[in-house]
PDB file of N, CA, C and O in Angstrom:
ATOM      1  N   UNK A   1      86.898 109.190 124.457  1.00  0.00           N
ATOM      2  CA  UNK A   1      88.013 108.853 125.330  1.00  0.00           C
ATOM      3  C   UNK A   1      87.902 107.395 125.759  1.00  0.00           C
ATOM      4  O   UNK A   1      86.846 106.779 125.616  1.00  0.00           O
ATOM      5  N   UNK A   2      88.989 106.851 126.282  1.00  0.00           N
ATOM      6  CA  UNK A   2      89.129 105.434 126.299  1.00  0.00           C
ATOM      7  C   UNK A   2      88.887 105.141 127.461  1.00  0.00           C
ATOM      8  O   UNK A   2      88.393 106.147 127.970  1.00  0.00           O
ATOM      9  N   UNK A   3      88.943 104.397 128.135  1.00  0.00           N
ATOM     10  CA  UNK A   3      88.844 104.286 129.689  1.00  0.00           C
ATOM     11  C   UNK A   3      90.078 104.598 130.444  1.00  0.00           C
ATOM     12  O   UNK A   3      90.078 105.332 131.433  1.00  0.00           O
ATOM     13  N   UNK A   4      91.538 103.801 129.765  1.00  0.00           N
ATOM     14  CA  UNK A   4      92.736 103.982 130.364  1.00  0.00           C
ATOM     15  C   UNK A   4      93.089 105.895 130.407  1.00  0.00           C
ATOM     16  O   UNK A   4      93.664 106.526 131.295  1.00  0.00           O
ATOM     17  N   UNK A   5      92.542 106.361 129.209  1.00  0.00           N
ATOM     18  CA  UNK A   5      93.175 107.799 129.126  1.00  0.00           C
ATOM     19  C   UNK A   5      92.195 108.523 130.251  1.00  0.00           C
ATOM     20  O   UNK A   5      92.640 109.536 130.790  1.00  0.00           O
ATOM     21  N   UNK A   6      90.801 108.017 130.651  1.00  0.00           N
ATOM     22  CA  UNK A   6      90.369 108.733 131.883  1.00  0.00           C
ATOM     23  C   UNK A   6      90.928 108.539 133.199  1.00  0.00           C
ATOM     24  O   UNK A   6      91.124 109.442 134.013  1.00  0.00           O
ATOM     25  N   UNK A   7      91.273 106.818 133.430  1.00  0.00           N
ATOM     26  CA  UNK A   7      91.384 106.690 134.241  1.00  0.00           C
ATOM     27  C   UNK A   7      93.364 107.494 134.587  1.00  0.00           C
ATOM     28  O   UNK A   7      93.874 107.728 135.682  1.00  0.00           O
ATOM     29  N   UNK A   8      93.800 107.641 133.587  1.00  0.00           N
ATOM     30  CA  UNK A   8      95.264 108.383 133.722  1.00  0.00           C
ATOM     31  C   UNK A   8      95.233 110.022 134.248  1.00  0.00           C
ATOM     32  O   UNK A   8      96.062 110.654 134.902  1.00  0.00           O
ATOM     33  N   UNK A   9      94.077 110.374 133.743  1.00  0.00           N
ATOM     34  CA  UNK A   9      93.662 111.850 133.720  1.00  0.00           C
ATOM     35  C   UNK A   9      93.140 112.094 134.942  1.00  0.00           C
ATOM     36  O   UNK A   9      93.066 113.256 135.342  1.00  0.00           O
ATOM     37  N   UNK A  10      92.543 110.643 135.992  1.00  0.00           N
ATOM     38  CA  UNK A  10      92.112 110.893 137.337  1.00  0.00           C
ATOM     39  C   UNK A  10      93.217 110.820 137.947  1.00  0.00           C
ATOM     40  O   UNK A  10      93.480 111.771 138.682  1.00  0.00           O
ATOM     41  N   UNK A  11      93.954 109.988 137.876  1.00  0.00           N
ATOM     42  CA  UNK A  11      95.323 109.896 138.474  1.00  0.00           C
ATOM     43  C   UNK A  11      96.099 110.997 138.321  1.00  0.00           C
ATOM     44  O   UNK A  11      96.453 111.516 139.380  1.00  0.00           O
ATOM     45  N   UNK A  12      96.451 111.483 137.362  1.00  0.00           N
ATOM     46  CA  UNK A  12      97.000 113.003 137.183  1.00  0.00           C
ATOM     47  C   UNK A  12      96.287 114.060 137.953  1.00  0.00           C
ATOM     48  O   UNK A  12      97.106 114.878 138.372  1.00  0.00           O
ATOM     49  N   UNK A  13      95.550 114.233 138.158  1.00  0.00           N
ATOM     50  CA  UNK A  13      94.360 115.432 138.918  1.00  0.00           C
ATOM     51  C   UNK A  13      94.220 114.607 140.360  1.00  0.00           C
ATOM     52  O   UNK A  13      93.929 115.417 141.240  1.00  0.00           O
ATOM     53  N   UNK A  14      94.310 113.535 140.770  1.00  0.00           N
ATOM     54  CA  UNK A  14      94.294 112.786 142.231  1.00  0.00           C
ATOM     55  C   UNK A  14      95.769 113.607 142.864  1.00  0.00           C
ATOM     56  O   UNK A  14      95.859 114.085 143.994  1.00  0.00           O
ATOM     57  N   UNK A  15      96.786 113.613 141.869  1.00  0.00           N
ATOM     58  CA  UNK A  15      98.737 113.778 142.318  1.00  0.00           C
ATOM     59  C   UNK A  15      98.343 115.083 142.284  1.00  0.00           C
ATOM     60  O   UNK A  15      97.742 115.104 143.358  1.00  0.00           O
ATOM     61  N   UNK A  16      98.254 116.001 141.922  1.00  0.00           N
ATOM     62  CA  UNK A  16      97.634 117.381 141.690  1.00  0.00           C
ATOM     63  C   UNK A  16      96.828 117.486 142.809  1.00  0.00           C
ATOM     64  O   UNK A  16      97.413 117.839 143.832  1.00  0.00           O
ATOM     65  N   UNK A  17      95.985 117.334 142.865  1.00  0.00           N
ATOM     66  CA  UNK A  17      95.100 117.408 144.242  1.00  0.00           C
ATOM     67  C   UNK A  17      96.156 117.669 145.654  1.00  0.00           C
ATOM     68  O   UNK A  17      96.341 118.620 146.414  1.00  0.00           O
ATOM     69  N   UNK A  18      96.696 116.321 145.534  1.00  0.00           N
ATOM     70  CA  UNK A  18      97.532 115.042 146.602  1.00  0.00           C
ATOM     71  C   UNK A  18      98.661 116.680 147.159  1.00  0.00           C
ATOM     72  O   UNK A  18      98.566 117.111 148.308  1.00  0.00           O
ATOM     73  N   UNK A  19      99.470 117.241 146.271  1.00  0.00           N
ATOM     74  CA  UNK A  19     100.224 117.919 146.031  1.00  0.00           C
ATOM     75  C   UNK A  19      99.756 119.348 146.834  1.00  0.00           C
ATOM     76  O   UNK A  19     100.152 119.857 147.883  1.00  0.00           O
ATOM     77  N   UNK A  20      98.951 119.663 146.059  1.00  0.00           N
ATOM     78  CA  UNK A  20      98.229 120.858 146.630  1.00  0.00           C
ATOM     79  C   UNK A  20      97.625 120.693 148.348  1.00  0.00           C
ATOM     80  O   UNK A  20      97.727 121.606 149.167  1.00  0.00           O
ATOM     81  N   UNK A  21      97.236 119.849 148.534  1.00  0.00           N
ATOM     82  CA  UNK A  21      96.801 119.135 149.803  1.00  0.00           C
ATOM     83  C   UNK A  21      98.017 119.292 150.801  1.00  0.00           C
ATOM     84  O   UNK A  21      98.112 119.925 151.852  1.00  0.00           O
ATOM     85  N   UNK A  22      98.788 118.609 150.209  1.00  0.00           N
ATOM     86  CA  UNK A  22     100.810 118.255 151.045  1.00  0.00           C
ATOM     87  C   UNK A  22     100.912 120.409 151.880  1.00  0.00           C
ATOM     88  O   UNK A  22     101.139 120.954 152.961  1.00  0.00           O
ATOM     89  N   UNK A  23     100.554 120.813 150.405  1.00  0.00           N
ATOM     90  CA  UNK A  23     101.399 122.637 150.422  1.00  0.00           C
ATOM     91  C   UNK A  23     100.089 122.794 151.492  1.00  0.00           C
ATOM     92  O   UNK A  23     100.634 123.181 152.526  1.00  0.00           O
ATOM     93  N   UNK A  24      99.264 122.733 151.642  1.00  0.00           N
ATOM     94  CA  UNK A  24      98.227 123.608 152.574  1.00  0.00           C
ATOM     95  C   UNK A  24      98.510 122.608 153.801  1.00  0.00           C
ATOM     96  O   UNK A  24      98.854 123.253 154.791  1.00  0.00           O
ATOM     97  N   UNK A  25      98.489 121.911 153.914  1.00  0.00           N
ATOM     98  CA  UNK A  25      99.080 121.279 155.599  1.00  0.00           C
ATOM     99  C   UNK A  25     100.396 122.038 155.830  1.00  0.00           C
ATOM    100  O   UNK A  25     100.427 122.454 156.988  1.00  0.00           O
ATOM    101  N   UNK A  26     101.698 122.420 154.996  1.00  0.00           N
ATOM    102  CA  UNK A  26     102.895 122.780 155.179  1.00  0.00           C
ATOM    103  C   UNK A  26     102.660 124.292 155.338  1.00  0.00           C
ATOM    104  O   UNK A  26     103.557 124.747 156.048  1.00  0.00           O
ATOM    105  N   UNK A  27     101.907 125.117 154.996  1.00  0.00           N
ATOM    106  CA  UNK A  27     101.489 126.583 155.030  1.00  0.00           C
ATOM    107  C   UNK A  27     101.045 126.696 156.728  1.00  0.00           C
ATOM    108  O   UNK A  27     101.475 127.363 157.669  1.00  0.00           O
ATOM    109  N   UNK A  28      99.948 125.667 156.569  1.00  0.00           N
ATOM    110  CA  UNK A  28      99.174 126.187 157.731  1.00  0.00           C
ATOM    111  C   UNK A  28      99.624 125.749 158.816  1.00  0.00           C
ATOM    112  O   UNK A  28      99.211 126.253 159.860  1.00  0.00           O
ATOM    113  N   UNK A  29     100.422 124.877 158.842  1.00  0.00           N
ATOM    114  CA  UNK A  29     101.124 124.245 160.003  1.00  0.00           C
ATOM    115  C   UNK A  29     102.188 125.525 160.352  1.00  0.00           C
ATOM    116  O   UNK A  29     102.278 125.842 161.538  1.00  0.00           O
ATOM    117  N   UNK A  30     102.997 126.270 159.348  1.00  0.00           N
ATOM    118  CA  UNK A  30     104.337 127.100 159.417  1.00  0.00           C
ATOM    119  C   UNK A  30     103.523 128.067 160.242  1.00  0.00           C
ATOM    120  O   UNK A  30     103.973 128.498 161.304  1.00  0.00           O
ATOM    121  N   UNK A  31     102.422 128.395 159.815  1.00  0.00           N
ATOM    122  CA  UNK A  31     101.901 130.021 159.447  1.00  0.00           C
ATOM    123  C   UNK A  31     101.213 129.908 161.492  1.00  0.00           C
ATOM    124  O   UNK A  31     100.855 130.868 162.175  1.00  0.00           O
ATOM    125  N   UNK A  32     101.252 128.583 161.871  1.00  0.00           N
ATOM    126  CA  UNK A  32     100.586 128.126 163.054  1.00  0.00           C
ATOM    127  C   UNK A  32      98.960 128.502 163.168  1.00  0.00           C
ATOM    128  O   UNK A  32      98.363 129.169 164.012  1.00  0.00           O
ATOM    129  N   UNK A  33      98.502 127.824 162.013  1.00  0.00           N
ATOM    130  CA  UNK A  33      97.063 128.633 161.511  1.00  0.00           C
ATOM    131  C   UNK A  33      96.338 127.048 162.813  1.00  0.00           C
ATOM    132  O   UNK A  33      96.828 126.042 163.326  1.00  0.00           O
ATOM    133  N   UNK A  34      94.649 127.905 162.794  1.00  0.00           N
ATOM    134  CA  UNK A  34      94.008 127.385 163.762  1.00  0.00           C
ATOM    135  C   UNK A  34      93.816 126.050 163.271  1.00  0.00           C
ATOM    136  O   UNK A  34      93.534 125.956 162.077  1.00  0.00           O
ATOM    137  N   UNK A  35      93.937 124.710 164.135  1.00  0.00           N
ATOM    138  CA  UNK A  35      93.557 123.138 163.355  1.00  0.00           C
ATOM    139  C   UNK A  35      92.465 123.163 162.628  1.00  0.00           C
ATOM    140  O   UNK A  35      92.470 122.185 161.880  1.00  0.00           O
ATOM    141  N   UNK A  36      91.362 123.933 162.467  1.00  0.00           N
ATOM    142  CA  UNK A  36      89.898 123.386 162.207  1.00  0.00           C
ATOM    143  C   UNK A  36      90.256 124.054 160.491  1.00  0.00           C
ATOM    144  O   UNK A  36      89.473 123.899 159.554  1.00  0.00           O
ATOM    145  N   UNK A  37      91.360 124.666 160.403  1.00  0.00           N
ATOM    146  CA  UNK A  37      91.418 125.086 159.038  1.00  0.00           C
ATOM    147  C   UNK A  37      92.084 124.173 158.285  1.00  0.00           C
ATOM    148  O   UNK A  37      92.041 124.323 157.064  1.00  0.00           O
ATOM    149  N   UNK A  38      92.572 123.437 158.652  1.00  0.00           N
ATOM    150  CA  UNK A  38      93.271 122.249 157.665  1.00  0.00           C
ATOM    151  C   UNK A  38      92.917 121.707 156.970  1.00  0.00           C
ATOM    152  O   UNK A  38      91.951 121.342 157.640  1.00  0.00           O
ATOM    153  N   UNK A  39      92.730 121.044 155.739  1.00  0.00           N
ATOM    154  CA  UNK A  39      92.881 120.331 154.986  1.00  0.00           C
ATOM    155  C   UNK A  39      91.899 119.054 155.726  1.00  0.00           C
ATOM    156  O   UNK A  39      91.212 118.759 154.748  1.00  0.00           O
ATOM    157  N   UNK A  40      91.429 118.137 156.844  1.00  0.00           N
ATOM    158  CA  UNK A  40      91.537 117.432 157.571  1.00  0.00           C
ATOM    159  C   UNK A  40      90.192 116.486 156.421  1.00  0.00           C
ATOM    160  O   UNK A  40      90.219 115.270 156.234  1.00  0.00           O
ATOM    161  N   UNK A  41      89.287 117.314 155.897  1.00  0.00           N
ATOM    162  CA  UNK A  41      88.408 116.296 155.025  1.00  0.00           C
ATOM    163  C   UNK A  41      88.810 115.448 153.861  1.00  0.00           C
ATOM    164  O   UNK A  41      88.181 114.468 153.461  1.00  0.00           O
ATOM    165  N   UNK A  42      89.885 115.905 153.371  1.00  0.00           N
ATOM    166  CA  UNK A  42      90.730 115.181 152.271  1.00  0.00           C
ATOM    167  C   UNK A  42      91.176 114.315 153.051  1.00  0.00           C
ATOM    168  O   UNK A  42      90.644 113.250 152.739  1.00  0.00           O
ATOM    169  N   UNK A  43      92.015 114.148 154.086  1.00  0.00           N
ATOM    170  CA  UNK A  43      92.933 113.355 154.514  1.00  0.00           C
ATOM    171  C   UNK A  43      91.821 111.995 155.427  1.00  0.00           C
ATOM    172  O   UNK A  43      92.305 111.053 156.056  1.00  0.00           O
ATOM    173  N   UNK A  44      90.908 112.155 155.324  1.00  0.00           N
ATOM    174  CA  UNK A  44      89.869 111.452 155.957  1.00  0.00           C
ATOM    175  C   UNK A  44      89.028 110.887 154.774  1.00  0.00           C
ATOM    176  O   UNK A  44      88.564 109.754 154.910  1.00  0.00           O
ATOM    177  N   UNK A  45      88.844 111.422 153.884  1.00  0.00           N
ATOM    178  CA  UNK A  45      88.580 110.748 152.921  1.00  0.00           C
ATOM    179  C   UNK A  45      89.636 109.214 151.691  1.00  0.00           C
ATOM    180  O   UNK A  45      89.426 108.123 151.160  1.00  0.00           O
ATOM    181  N   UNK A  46      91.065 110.563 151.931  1.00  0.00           N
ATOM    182  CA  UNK A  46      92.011 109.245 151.358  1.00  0.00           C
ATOM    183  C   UNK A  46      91.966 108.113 152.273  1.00  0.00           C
ATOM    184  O   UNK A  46      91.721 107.034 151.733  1.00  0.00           O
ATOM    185  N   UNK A  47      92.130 108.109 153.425  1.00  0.00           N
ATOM    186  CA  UNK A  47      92.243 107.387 154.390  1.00  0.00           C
ATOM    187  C   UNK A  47      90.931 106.692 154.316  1.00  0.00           C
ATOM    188  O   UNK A  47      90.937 105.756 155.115  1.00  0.00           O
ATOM    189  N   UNK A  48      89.865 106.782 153.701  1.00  0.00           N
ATOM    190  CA  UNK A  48      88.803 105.683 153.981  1.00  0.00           C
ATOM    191  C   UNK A  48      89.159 105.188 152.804  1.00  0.00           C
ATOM    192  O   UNK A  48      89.193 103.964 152.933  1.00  0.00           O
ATOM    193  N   UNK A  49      89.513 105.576 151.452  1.00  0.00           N
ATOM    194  CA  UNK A  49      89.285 105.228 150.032  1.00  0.00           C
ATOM    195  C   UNK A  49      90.576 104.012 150.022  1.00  0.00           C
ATOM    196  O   UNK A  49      90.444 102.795 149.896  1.00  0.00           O
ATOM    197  N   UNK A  50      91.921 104.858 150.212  1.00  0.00           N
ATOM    198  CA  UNK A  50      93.267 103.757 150.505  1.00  0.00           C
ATOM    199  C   UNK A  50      93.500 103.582 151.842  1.00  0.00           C
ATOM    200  O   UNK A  50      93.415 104.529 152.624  1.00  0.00           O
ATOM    201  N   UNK A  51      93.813 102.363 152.224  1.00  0.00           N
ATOM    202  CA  UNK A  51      94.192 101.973 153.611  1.00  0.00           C
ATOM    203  C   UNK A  51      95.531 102.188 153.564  1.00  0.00           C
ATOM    204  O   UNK A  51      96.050 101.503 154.446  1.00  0.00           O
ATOM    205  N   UNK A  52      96.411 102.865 152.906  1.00  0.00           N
ATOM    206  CA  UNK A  52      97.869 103.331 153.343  1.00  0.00           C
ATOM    207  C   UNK A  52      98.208 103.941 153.594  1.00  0.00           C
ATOM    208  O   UNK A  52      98.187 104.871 152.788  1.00  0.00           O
ATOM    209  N   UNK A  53      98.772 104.160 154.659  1.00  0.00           N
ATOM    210  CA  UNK A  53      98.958 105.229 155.659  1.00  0.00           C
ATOM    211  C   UNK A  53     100.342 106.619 154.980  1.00  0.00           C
ATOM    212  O   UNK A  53     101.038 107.427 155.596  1.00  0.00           O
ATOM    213  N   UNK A  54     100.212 106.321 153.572  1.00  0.00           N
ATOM    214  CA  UNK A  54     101.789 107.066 152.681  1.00  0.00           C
ATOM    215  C   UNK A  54     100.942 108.613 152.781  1.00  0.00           C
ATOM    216  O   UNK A  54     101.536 109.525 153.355  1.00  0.00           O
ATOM    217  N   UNK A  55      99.796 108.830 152.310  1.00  0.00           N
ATOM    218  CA  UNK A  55      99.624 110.206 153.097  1.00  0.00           C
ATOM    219  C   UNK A  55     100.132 110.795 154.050  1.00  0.00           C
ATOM    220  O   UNK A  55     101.009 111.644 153.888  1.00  0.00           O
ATOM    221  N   UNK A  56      99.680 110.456 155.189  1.00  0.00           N
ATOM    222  CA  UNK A  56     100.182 110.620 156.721  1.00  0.00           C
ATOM    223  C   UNK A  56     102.047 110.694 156.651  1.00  0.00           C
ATOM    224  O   UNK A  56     102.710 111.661 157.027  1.00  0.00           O
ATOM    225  N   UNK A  57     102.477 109.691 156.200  1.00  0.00           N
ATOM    226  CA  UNK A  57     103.744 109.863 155.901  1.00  0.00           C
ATOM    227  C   UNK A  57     104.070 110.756 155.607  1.00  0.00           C
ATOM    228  O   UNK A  57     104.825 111.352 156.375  1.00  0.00           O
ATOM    229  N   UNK A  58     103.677 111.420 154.247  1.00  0.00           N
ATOM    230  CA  UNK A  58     104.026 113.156 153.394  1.00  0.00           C
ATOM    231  C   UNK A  58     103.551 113.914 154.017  1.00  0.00           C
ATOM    232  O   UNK A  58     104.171 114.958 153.815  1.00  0.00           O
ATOM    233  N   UNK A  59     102.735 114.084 154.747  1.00  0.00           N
ATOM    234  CA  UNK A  59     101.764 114.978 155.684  1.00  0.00           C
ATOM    235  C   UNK A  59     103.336 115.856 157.296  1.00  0.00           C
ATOM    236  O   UNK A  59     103.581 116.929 157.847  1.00  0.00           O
ATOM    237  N   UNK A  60     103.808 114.543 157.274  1.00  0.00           N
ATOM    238  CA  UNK A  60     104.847 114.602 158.170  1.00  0.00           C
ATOM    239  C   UNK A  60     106.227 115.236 158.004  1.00  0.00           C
ATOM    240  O   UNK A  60     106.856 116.057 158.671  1.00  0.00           O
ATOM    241  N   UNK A  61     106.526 114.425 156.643  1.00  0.00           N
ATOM    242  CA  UNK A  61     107.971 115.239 156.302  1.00  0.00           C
ATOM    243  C   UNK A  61     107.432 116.701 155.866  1.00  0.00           C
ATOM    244  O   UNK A  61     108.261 117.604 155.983  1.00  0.00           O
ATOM    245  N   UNK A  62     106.379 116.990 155.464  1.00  0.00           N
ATOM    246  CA  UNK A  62     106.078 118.290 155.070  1.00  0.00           C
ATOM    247  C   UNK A  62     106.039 119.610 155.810  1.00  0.00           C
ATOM    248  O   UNK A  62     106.215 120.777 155.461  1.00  0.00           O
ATOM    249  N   UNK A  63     105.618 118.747 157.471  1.00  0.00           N
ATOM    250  CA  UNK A  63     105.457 119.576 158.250  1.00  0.00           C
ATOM    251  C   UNK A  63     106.614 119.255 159.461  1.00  0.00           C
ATOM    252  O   UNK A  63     107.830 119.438 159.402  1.00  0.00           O
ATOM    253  N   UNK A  64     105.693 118.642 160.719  1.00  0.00           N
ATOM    254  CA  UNK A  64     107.071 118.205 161.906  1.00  0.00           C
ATOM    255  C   UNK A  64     108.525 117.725 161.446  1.00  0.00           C
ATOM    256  O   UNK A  64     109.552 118.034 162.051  1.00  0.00           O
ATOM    257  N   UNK A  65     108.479 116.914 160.272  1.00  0.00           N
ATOM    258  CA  UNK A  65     109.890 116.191 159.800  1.00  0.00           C
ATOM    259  C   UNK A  65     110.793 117.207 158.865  1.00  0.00           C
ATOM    260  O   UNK A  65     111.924 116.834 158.555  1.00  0.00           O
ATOM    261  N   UNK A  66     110.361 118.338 158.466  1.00  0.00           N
ATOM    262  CA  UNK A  66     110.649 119.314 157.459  1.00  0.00           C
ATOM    263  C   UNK A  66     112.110 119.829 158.324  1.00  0.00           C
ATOM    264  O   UNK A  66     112.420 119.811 159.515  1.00  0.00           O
ATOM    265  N   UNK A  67     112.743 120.245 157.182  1.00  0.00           N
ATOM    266  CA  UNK A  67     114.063 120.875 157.700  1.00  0.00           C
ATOM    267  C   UNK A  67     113.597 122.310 158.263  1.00  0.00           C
ATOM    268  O   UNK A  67     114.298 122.852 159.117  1.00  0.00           O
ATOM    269  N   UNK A  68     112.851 122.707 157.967  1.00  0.00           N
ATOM    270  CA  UNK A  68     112.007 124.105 158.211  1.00  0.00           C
ATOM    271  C   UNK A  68     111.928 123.632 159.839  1.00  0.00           C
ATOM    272  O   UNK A  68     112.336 124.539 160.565  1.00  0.00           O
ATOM    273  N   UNK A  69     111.678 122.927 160.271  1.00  0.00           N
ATOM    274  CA  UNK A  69     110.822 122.620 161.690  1.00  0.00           C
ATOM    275  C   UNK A  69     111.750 122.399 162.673  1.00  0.00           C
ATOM    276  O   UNK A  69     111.581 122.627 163.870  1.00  0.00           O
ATOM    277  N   UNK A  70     113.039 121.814 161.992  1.00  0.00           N
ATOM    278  CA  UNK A  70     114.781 121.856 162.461  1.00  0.00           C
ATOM    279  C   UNK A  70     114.770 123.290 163.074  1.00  0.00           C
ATOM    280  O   UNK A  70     114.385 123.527 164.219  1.00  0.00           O
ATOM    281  N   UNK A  71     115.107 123.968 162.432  1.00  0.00           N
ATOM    282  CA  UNK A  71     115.497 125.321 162.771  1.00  0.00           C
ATOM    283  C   UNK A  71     114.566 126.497 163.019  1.00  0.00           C
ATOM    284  O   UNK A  71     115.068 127.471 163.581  1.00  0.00           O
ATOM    285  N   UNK A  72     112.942 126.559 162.591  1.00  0.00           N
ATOM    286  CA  UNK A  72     112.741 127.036 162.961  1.00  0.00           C
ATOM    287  C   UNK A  72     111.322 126.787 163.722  1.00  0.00           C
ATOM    288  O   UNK A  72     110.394 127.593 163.647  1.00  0.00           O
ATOM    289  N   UNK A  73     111.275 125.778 164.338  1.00  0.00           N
ATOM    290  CA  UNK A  73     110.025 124.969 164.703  1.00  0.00           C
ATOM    291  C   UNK A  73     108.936 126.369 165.698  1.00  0.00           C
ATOM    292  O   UNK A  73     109.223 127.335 166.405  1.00  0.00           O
ATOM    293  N   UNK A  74     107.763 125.785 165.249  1.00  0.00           N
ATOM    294  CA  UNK A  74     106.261 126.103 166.005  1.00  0.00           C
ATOM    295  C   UNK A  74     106.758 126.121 167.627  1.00  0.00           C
ATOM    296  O   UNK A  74     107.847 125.825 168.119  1.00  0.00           O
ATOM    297  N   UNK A  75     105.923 126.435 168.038  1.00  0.00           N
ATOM    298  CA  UNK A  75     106.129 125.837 169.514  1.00  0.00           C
ATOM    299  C   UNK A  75     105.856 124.684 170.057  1.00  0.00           C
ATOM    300  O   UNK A  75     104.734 124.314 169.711  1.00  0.00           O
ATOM    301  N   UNK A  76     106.287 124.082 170.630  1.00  0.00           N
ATOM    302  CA  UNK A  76     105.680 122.685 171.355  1.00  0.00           C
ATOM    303  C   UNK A  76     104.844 122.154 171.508  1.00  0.00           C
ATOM    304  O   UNK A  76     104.659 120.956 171.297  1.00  0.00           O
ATOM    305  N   UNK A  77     103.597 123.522 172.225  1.00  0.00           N
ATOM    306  CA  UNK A  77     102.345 122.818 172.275  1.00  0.00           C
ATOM    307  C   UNK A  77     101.498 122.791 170.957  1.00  0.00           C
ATOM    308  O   UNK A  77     100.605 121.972 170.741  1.00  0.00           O
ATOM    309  N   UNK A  78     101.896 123.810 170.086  1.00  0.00           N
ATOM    310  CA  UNK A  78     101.072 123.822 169.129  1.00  0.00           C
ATOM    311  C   UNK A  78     101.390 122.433 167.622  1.00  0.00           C
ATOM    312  O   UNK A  78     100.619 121.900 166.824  1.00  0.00           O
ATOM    313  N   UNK A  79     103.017 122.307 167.878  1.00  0.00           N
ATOM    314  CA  UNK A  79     103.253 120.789 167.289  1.00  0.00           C
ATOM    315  C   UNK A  79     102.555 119.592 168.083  1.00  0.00           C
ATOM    316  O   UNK A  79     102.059 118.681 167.421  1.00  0.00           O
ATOM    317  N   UNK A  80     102.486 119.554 169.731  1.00  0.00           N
ATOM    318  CA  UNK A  80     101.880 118.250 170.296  1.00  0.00           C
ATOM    319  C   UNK A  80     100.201 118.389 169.455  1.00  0.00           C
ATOM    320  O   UNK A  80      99.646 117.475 168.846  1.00  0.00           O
ATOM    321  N   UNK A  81      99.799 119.447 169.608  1.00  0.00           N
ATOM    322  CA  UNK A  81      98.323 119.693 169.310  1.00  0.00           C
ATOM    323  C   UNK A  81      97.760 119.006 168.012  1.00  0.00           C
ATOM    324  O   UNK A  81      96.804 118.265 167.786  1.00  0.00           O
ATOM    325  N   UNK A  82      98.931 119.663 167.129  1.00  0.00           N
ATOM    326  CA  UNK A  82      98.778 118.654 165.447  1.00  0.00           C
ATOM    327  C   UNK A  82      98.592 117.671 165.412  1.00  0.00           C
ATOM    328  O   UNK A  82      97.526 117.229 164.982  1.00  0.00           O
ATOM    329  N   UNK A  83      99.880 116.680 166.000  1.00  0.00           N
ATOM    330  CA  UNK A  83      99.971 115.648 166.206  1.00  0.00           C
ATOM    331  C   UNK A  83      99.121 115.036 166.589  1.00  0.00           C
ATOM    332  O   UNK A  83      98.768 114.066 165.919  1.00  0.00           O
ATOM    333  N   UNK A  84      98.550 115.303 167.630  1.00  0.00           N
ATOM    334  CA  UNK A  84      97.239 114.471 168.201  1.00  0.00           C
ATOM    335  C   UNK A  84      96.730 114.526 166.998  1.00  0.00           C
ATOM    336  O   UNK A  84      96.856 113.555 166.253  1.00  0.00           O
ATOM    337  N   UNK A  85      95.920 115.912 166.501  1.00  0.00           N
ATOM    338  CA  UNK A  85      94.776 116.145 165.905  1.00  0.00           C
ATOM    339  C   UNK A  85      94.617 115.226 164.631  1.00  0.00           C
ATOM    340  O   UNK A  85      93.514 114.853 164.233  1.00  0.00           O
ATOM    341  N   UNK A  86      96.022 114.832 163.918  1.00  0.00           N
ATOM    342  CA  UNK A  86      96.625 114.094 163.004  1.00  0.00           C
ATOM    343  C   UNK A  86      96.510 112.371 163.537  1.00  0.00           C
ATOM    344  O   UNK A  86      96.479 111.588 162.588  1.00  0.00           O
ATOM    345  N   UNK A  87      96.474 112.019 164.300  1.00  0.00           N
ATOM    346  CA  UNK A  87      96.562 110.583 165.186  1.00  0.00           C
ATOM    347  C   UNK A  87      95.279 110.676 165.165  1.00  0.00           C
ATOM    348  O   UNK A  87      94.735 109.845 164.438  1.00  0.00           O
ATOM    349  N   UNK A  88      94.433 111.576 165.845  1.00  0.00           N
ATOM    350  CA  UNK A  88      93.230 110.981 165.779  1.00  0.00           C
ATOM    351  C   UNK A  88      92.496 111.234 164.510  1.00  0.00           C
ATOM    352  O   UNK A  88      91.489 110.541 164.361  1.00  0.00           O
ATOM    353  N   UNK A  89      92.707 111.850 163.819  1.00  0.00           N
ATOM    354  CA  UNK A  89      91.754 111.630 162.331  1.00  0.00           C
ATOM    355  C   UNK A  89      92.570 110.238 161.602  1.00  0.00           C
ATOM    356  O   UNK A  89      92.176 109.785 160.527  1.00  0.00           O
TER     357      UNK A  89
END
């Protein structure tokens, strides 16, 4: 294998990852599962590896920004709670 076809094949399995990551913040956020179950070591890891905050972005429309959250939103405290928990990681 070449270098470009590995390094394409990490990138493909990084979006894959990235993806799968997005659906388990959007599950566990709906499902109002406990914070300590989240996803929170990935998102602490992208966040040291890339300094761009476009995670956090998708992290958001997935969950608080979701049309799902329009109509049938969590409760209050348990969205303020995320939020923090999300701000401070």
């Amino acid at each position: 294998m070449e270098g470009s076809e590995i390094m394409s094949q990490t990138s493909e399995t990084t979006e894959e990852n990235k993806k799968d990551i997005l659906k388990d913040f959007q599950t566990s956020f709906f499902t109002m599962s406990r914070l300590a179950s989240f996803p929170w070591t990935f998102l602490e890891n992208d966040l040291e590896s890339n300094k761009s905050s476009e995670l956090i972005s998708d992290i958001l429309k997935q969950t608080c920004l979701h049309s799902l959250c329009q109509n049938f939103p969590p409760s209050v405290r348990y969205r303020r709670l995320f939020l923090s928990e999300l701000i401070r990681r």
